[in-house]
N, CA, C and O atoms as CSV, one atom per row, in Angstrom:
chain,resi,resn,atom,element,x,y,z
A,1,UNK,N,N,88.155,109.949,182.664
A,1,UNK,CA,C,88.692,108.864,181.859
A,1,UNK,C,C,90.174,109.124,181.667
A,1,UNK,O,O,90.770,110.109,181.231
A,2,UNK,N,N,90.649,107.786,182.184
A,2,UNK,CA,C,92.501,108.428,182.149
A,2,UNK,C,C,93.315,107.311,182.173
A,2,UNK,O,O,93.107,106.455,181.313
A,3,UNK,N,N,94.421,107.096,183.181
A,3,UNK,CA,C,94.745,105.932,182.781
A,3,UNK,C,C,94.656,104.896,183.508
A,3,UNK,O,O,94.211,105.290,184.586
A,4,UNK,N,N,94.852,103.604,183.551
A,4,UNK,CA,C,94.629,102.382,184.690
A,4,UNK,C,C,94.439,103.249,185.950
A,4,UNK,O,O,93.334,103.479,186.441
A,5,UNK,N,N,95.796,103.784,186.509
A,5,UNK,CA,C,96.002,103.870,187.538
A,5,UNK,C,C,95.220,105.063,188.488
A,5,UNK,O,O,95.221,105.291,189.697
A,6,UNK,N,N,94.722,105.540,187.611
A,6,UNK,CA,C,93.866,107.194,188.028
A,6,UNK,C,C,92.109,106.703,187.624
A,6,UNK,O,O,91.237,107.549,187.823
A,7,UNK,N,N,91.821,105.697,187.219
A,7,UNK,CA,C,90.902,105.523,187.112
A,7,UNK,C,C,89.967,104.323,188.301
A,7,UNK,O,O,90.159,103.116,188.449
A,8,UNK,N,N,88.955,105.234,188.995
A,8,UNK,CA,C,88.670,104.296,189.978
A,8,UNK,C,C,86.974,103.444,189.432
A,8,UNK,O,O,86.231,103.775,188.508
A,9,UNK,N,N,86.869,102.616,190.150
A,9,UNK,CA,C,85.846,101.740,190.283
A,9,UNK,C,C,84.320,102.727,190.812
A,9,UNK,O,O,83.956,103.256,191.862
A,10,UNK,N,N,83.726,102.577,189.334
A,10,UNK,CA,C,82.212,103.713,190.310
A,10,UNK,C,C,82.152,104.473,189.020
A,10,UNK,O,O,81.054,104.559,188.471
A,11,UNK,N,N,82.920,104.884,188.617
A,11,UNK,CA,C,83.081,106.000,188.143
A,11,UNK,C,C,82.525,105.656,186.686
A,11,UNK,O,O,82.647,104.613,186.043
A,12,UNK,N,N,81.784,107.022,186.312
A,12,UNK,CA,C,80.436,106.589,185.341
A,12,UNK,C,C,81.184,107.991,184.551
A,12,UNK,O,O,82.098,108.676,185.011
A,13,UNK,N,N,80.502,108.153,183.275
A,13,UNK,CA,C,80.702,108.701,182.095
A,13,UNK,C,C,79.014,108.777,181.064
A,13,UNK,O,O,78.107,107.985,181.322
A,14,UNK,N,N,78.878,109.887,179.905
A,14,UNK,CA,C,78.268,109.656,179.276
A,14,UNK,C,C,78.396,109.967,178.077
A,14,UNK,O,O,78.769,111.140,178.096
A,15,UNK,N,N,78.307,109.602,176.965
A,15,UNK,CA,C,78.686,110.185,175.853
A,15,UNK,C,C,77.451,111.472,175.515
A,15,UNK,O,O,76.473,111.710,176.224
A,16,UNK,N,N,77.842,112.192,174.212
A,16,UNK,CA,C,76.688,112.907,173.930
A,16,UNK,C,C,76.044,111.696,172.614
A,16,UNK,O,O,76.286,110.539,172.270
A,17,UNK,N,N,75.205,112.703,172.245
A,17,UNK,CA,C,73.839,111.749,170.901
A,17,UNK,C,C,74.434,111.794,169.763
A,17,UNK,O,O,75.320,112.603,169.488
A,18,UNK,N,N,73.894,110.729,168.835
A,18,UNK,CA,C,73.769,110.430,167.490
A,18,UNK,C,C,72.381,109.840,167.069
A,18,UNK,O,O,71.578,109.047,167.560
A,19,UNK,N,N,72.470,110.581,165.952
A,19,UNK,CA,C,70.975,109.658,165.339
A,19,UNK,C,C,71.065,109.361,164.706
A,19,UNK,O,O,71.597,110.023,163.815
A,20,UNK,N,N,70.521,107.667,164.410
A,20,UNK,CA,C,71.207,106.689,163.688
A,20,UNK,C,C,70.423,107.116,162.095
A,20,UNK,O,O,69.209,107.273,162.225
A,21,UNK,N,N,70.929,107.310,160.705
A,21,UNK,CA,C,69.888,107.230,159.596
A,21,UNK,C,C,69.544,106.430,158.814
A,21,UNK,O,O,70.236,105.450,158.539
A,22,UNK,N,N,68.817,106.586,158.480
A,22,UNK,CA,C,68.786,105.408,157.007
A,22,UNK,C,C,69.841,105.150,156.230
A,22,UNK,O,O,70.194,103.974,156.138
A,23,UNK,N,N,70.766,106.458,155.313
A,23,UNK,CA,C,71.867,105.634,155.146
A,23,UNK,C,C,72.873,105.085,155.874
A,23,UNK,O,O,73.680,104.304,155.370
A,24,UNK,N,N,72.910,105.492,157.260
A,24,UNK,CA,C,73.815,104.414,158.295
A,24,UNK,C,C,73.277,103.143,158.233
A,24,UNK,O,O,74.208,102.369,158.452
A,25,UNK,N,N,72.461,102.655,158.084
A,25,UNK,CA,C,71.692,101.753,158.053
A,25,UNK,C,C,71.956,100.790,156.787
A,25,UNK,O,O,72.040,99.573,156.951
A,26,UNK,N,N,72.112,101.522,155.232
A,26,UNK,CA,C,71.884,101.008,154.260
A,26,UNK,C,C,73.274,101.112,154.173
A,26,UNK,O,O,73.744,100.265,153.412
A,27,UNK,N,N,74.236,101.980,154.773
A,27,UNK,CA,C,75.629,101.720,154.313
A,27,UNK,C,C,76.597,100.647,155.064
A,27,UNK,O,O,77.729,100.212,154.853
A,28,UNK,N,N,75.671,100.457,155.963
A,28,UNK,CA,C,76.329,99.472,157.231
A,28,UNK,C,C,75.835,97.543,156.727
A,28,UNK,O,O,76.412,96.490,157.000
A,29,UNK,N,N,74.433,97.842,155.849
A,29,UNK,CA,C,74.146,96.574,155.140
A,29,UNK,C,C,74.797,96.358,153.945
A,29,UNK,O,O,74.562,95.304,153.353
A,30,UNK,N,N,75.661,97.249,153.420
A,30,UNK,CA,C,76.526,97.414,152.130
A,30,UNK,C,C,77.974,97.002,152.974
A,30,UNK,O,O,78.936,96.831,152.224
A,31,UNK,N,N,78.143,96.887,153.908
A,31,UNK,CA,C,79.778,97.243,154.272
A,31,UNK,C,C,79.649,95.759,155.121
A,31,UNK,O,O,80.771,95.389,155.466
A,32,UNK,N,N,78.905,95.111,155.411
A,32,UNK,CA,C,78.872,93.932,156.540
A,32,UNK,C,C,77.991,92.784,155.463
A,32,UNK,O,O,78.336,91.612,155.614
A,33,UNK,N,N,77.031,93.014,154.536
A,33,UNK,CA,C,76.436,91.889,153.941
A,33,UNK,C,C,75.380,91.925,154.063
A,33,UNK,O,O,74.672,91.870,153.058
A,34,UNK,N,N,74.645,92.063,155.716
A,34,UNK,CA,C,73.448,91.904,155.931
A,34,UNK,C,C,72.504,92.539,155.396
A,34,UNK,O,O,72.258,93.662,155.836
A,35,UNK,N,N,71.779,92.044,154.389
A,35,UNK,CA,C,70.301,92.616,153.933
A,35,UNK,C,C,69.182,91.879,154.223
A,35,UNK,O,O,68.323,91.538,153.411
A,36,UNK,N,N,69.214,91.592,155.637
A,36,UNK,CA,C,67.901,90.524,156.127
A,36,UNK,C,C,66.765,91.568,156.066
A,36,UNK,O,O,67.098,92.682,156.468
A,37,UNK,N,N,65.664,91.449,155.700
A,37,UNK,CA,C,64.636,92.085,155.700
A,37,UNK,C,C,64.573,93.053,156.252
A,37,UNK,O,O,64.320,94.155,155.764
A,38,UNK,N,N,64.860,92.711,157.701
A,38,UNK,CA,C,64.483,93.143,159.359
A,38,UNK,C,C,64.962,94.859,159.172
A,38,UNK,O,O,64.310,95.762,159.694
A,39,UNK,N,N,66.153,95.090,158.375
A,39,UNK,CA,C,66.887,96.093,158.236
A,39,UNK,C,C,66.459,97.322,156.687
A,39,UNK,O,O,66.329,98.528,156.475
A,40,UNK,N,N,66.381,95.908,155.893
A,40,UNK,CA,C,66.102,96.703,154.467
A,40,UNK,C,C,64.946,97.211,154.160
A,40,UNK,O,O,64.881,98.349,153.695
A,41,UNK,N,N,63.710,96.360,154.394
A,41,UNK,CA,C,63.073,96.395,153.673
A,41,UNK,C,C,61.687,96.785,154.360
A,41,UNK,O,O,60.984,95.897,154.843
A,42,UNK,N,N,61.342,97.986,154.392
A,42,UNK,CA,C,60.058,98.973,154.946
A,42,UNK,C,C,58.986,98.336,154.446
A,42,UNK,O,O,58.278,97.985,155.390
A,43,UNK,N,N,58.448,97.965,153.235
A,43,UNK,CA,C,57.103,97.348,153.239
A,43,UNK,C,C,56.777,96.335,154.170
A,43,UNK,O,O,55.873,96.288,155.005
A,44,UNK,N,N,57.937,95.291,153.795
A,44,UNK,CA,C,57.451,94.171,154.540
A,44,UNK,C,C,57.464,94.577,156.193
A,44,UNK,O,O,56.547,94.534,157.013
A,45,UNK,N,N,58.625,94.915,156.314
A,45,UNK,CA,C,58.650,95.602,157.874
A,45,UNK,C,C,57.451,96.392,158.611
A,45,UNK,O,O,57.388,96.388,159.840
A,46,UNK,N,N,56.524,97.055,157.837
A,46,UNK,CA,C,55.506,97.717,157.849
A,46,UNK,C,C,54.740,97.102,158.646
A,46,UNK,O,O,54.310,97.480,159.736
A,47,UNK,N,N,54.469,95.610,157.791
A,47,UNK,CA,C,53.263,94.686,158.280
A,47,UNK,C,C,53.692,93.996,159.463
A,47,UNK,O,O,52.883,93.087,159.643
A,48,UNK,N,N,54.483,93.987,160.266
A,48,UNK,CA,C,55.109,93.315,161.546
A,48,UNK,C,C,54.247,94.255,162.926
A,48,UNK,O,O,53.408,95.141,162.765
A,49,UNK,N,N,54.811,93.684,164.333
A,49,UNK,CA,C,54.893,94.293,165.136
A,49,UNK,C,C,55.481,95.700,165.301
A,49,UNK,O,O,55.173,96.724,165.910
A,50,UNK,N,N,56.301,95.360,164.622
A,50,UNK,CA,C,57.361,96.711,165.485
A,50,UNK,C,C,56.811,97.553,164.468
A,50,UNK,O,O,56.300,98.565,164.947
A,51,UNK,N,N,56.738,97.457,163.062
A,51,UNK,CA,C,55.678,98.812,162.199
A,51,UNK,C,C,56.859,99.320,161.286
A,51,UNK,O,O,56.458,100.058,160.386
A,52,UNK,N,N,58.122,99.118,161.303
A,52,UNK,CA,C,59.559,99.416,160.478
A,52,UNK,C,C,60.036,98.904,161.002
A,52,UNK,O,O,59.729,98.237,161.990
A,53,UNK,N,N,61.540,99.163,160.159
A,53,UNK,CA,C,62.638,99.028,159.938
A,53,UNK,C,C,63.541,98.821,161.555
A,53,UNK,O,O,63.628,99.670,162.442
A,54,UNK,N,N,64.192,97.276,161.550
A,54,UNK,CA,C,65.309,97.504,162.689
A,54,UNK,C,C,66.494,98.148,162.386
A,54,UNK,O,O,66.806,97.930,161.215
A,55,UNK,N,N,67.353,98.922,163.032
A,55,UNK,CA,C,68.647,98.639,163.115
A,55,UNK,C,C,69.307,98.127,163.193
A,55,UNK,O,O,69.602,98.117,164.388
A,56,UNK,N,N,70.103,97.365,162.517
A,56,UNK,CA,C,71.205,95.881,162.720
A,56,UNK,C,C,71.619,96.267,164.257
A,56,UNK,O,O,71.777,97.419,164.662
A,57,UNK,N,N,71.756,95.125,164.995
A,57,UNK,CA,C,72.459,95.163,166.393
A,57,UNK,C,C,73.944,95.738,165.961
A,57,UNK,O,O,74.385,96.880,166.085
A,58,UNK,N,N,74.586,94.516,165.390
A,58,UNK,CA,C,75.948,95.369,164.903
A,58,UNK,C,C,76.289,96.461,164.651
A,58,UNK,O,O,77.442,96.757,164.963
A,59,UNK,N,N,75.415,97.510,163.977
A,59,UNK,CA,C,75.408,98.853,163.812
A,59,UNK,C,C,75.549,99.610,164.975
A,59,UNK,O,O,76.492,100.357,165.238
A,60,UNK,N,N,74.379,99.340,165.790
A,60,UNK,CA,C,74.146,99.774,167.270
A,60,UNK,C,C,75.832,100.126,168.199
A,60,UNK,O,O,76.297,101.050,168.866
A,61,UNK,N,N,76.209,98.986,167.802
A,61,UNK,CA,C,77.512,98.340,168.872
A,61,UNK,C,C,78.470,98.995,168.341
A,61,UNK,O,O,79.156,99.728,169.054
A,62,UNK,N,N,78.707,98.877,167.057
A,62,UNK,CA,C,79.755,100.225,166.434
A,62,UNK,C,C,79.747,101.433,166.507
A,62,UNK,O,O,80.723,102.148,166.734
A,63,UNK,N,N,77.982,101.967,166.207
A,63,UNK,CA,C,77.652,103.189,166.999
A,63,UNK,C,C,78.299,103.376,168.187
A,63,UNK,O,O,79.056,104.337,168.043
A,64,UNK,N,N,78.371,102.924,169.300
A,64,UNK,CA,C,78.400,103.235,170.839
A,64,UNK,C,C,79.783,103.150,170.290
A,64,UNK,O,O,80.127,104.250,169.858
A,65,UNK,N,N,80.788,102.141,170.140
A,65,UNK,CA,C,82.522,102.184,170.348
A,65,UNK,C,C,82.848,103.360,169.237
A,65,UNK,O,O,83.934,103.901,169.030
A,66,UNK,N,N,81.694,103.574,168.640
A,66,UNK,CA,C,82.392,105.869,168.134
A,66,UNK,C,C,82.278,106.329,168.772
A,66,UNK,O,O,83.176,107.027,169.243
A,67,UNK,N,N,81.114,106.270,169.236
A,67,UNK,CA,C,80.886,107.592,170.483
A,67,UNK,C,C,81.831,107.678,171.626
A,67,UNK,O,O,82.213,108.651,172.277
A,68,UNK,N,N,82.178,106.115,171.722
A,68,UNK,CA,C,83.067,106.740,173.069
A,68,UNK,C,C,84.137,106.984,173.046
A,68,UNK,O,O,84.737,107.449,174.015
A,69,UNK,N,N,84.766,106.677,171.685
A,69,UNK,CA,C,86.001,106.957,171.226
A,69,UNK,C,C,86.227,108.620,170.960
A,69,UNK,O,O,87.263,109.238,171.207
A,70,UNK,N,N,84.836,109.234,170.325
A,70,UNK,CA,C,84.693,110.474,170.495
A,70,UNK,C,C,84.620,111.024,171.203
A,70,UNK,O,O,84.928,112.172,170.884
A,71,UNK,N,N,84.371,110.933,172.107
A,71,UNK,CA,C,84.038,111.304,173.692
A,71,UNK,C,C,85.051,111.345,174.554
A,71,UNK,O,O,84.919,111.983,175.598
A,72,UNK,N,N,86.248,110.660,174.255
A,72,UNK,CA,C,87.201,110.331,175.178
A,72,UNK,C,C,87.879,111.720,174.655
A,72,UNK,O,O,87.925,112.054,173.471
A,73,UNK,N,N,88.392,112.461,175.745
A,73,UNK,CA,C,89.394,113.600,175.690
A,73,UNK,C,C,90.470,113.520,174.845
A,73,UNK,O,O,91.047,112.437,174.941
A,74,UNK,N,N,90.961,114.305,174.027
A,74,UNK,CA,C,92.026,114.349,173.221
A,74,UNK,C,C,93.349,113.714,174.045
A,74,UNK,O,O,94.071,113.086,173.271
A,75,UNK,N,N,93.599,113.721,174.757
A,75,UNK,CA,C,94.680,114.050,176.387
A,75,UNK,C,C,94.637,112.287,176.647
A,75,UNK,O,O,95.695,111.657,176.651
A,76,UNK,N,N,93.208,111.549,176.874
A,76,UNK,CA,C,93.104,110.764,177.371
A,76,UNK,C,C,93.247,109.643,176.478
A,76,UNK,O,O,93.391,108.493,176.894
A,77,UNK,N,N,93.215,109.917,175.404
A,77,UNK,CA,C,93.364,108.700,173.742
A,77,UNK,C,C,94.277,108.194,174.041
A,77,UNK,O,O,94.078,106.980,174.003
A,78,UNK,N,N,95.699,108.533,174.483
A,78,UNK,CA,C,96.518,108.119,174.532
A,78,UNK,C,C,96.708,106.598,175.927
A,78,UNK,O,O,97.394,105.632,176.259
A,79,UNK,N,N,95.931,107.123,176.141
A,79,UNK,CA,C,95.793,105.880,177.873
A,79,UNK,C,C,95.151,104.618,177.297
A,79,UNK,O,O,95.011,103.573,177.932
A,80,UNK,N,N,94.708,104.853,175.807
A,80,UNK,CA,C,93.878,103.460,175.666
A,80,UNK,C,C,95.164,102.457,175.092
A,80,UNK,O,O,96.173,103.162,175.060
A,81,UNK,N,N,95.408,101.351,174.726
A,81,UNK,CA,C,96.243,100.823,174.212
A,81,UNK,C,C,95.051,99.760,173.244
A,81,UNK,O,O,95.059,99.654,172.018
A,82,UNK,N,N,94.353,99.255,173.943
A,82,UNK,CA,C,93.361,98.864,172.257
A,82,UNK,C,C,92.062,98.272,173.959
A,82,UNK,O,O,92.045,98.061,175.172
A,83,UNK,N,N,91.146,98.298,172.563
A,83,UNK,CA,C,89.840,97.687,172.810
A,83,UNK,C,C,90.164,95.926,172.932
A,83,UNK,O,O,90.802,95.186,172.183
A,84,UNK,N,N,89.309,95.614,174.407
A,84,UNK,CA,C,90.175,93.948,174.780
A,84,UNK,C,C,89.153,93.291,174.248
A,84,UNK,O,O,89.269,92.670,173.192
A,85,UNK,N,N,88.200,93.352,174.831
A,85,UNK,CA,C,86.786,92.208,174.711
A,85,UNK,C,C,85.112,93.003,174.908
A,85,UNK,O,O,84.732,94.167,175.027
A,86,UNK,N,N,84.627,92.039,174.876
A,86,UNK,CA,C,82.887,92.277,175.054
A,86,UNK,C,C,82.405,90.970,175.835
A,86,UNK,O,O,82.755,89.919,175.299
A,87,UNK,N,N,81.702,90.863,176.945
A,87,UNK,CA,C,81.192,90.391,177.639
A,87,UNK,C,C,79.737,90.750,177.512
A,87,UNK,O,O,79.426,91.895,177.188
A,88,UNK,N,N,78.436,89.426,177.857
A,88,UNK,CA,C,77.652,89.759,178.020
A,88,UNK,C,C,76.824,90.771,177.399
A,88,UNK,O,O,75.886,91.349,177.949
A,89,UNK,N,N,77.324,90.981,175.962
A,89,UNK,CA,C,76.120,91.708,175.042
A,89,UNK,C,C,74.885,91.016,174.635
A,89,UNK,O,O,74.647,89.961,174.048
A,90,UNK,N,N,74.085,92.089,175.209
A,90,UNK,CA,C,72.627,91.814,174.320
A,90,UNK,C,C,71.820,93.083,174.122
A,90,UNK,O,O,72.278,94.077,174.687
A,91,UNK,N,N,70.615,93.245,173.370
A,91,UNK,CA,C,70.022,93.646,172.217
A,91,UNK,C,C,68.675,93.934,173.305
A,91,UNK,O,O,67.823,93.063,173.480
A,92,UNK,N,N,68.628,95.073,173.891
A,92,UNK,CA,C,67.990,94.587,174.688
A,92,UNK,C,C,66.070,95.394,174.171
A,92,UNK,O,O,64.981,95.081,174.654
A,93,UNK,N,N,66.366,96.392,173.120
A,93,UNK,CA,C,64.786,96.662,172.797
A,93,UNK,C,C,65.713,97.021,171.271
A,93,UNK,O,O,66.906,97.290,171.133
A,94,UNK,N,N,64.426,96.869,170.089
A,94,UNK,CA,C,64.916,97.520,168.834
A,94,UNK,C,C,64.544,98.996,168.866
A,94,UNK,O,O,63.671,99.678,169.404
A,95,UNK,N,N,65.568,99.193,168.069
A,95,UNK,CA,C,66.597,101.117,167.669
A,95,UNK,C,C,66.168,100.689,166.061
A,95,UNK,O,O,66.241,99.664,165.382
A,96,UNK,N,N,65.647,102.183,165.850
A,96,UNK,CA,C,64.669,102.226,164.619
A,96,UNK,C,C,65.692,103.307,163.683
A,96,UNK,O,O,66.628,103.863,164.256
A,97,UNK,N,N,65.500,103.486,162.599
A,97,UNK,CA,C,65.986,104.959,162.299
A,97,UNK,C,C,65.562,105.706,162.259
A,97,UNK,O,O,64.437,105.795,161.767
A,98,UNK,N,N,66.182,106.639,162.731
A,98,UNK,CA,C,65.793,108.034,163.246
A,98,UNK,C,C,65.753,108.408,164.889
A,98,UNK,O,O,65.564,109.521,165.379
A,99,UNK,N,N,65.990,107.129,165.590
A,99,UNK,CA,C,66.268,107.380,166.831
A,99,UNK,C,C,68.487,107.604,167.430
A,99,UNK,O,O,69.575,107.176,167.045
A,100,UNK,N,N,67.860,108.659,168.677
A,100,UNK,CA,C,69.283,109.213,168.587
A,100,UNK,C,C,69.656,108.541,170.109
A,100,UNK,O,O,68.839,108.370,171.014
A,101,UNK,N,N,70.806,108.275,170.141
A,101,UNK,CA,C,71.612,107.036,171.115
A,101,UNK,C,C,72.582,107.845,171.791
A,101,UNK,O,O,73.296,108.781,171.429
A,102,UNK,N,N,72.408,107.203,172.921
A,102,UNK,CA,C,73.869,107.951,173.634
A,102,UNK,C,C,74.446,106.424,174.928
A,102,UNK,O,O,73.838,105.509,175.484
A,103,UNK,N,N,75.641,106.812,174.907
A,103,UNK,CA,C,76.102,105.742,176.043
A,103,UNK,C,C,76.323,106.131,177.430
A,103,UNK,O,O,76.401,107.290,177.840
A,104,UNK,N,N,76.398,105.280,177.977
A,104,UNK,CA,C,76.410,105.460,179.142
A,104,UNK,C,C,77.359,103.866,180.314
A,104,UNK,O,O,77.135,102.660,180.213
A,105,UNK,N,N,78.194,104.466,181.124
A,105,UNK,CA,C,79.790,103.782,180.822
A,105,UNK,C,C,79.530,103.791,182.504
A,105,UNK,O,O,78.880,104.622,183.138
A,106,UNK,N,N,80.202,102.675,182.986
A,106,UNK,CA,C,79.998,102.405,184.391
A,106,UNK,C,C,81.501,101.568,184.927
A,106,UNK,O,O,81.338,100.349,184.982
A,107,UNK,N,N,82.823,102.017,185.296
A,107,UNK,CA,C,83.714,101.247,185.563
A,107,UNK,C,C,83.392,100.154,186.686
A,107,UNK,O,O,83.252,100.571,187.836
A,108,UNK,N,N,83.268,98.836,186.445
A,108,UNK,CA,C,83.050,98.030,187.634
A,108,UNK,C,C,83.931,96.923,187.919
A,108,UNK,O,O,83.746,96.125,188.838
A,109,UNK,N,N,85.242,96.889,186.815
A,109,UNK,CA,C,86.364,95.995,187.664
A,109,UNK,C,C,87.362,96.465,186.955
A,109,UNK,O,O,87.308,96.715,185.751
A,110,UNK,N,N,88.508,96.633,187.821
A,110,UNK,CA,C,90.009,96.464,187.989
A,110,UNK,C,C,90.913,95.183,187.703
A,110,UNK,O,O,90.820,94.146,188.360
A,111,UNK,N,N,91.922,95.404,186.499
A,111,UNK,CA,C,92.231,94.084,186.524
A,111,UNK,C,C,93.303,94.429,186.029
A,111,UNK,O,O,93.427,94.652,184.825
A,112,UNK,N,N,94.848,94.594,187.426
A,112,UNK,CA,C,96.038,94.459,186.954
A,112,UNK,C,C,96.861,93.734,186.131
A,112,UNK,O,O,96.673,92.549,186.409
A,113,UNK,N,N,98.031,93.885,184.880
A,113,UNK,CA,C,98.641,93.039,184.156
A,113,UNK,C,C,99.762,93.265,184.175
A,113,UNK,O,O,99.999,94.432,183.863
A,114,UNK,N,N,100.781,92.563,184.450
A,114,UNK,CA,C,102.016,92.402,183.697
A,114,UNK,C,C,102.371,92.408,182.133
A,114,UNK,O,O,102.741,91.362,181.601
A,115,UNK,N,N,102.252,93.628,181.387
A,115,UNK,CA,C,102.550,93.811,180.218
A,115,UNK,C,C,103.261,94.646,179.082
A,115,UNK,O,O,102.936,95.803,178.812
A,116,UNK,N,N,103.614,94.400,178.858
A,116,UNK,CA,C,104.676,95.106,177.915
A,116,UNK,C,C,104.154,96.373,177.910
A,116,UNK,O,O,104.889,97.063,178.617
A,117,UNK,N,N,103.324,96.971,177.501
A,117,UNK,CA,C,102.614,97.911,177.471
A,117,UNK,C,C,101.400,99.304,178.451
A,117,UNK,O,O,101.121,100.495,178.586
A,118,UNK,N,N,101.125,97.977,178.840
A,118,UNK,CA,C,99.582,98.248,179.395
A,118,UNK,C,C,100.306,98.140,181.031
A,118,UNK,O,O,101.415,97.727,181.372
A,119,UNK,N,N,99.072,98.741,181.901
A,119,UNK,CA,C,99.021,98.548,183.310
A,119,UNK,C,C,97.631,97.587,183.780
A,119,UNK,O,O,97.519,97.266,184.963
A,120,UNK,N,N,96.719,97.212,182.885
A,120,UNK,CA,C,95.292,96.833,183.523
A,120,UNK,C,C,94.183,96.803,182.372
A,120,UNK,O,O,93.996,97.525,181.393
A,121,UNK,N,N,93.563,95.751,182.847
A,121,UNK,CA,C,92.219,96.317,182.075
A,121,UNK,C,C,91.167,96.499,182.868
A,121,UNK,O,O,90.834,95.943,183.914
A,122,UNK,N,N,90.560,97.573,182.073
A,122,UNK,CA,C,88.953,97.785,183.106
A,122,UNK,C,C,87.757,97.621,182.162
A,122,UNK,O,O,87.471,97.876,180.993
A,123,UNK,N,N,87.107,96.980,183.428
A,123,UNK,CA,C,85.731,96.446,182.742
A,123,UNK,C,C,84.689,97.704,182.928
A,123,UNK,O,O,84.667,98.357,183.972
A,124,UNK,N,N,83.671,98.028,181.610
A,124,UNK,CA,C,82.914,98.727,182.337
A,124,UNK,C,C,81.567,98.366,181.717
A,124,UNK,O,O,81.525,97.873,180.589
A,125,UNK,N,N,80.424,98.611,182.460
A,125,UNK,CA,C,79.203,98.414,182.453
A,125,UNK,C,C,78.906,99.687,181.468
A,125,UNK,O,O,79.147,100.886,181.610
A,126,UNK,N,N,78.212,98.857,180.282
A,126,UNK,CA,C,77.969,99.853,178.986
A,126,UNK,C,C,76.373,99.710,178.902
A,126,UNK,O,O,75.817,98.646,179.175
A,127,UNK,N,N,75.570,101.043,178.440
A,127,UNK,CA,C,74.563,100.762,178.218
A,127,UNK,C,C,74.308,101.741,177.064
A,127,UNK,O,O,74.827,102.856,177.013
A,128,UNK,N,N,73.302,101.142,175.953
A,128,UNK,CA,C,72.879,102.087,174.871
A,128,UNK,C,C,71.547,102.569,175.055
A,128,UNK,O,O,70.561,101.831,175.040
A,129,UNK,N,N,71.522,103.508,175.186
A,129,UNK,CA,C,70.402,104.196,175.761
A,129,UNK,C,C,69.628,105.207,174.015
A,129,UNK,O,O,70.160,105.702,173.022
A,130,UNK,N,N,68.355,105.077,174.449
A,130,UNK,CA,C,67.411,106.055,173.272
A,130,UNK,C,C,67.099,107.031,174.448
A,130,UNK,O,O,66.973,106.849,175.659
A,131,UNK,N,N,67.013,108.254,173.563
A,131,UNK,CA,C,66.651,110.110,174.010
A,131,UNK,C,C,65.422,109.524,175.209
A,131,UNK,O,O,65.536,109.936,176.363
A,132,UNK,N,N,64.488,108.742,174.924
A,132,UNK,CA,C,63.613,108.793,176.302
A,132,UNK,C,C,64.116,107.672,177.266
A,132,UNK,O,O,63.325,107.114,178.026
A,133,UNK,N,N,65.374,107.367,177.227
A,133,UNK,CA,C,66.097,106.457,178.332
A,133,UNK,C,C,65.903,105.220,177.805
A,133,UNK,O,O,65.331,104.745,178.786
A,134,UNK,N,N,65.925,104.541,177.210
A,134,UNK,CA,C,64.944,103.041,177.254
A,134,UNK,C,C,66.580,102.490,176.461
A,134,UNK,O,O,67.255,103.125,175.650
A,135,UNK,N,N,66.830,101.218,177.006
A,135,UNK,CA,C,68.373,100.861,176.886
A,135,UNK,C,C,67.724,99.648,175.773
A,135,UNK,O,O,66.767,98.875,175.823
A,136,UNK,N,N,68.457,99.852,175.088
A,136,UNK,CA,C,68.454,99.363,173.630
A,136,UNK,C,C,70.233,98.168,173.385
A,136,UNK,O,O,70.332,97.303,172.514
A,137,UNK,N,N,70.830,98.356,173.936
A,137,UNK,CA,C,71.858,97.468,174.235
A,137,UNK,C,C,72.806,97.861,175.795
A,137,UNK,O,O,73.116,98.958,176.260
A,138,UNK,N,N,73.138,96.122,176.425
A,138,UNK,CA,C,73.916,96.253,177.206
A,138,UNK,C,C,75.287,95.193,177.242
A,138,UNK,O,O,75.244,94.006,176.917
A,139,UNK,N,N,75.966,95.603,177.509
A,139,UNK,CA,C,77.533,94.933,177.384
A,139,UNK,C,C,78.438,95.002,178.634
A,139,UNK,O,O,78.238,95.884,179.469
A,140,UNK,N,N,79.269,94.240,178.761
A,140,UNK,CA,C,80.524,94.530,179.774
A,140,UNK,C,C,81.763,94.885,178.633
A,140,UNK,O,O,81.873,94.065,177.722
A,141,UNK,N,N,82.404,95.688,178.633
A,141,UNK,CA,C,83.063,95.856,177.656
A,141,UNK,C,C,84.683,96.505,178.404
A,141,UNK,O,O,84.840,97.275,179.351
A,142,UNK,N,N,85.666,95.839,177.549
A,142,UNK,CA,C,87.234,95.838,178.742
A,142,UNK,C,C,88.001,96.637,177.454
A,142,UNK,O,O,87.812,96.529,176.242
A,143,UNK,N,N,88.872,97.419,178.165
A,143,UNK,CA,C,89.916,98.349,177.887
A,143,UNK,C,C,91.093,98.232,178.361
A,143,UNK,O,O,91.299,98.580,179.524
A,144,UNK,N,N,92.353,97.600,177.387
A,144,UNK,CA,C,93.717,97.145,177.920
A,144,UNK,C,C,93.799,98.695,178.010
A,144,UNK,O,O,93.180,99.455,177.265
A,145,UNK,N,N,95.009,99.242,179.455
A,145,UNK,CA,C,95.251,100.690,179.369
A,145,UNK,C,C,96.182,100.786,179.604
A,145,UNK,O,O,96.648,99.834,180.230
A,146,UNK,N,N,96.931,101.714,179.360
A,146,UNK,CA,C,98.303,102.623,180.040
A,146,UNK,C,C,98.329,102.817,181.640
A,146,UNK,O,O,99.251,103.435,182.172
């Protein structure tokens, strides 16, 4: 991970784990609003399919843009110039608490700019993955860079 110009097409990455908790959960429905059931509330959640508590998607998605922000080399922070867009997110199985997430980063387009700043953005194929693989969110997600 480096900058526009050193970074080629293919080229995959993974973050390490987090496990999401209950108060990530209850502090993330305190900090955004959402107290839809789906998230708060274990009894009722009980009696459903899924048997508990979801994880807000939103949570999920903030989860992953730490991790990879953590993940990115001290050296290499500097190559980012900001987070561009999100393409094509979806939600693709529910993330419970207590399950631990890791990403997984796929560069699949090149896209030179004329800019004050930046050299390009790159798109990359994001996936949120749970400890037994099972992808829980996927995105195209772009990085204006140095």
């Amino acid at each position: 991970m480096g900058t526009f110009a050193e970074t080629e097409i293919g080229e995959t990455f993974q973050t390490g784990g987090r496990t999401i908790t209950e108060a990530d959960v209850m502090n993330f429905a305190g900090v955004s609003g959402d107290f839809n059931h789906l998230h708060t509330d274990a009894e009722a959640m009980a009696e459903t399919p899924f048997g508990q508590r979801i994880v807000h998607g939103a949570l999920v998605f903030s989860i992953m843009t730490g991790l990879l922000w953590q993940s990115r080399p001290e050296e290499a922070k500097q190559d980012v110039v900001a987070f561009y867009g999100v393409d094509k997110l979806r939600f693709t199985a529910p993330t419970f608490i207590d399950d631990t997430v890791h990403v997984e980063l796929e560069v699949i387009e090149k896209e030179p700019r004329d800019h004050p700043v930046a050299n390009g953005v790159l798109r990359y194929q994001a996936e949120v993955k749970k400890a037994d693989g099972e992808v829980v969110l996927a995105a195209q997600t772009l990085s204006l860079m140095k």
